[in-house]
C-alpha positions, 0 to 999 in steps of 0.5 A: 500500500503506498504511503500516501494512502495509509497517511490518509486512511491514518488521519481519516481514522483519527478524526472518526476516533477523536472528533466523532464524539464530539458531532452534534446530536440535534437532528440533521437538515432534513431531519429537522426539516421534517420535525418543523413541518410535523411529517417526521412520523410519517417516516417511521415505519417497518424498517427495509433494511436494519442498520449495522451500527445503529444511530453512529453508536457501535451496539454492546458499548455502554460509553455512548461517546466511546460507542461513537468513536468505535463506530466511527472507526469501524465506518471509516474502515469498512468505507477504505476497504471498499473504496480502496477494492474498487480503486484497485479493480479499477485500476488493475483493469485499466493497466492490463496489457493490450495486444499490439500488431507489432506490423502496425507503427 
């Protein structure tokens, strides 16, 4: 892995473990948006699909500000790893060899 990128994934992973705790718990704009106009329980519901990490807090962890930071890291983690998977396929199918007629200049 270049150095680079693990410099990145480094700083990335010390904001999610350090400043994550610190994220504001009022809702977000659409949220609050929903809130104001009286329409946010028309949102809940049966859920599609259930969230791994519910509300940013990594489940079994008393802590709520350690559960955050332990959610942050593992999101930011989960999120490198695909991105950096896809970043290789990428990558990988673009300097494949191309056949070359060595008769044509």
């Amino acid at each position: 892995m270049d150095k680079k990128i693990l410099a990145f994934l480094l700083v990335a992973l010390a904001v999610a473990i350090f400043l994550s705790p610190f994220a504001s718990s009022n809702p977000d704009g659409l949220e609050r948006v929903a809130e104001d106009k009286g329409f946010l329980e028309r949102g809940e519901g049966k859920e599609v699909i259930t969230a791994p990490i519910p509300d940013y807090l990594l489940p079994g962890v008393e802590n709520e500000r350690v559960a955050t930071a332990a959610a942050g890291f593992v999101g930011t983690l989960v999120t490198f790893g695909v991105m950096y998977g896809v970043g290789r396929l990428v990558a990988g199918s673009k300097a494949a060899p191309q056949r070359t007629d060595p008769s044509v200049r």
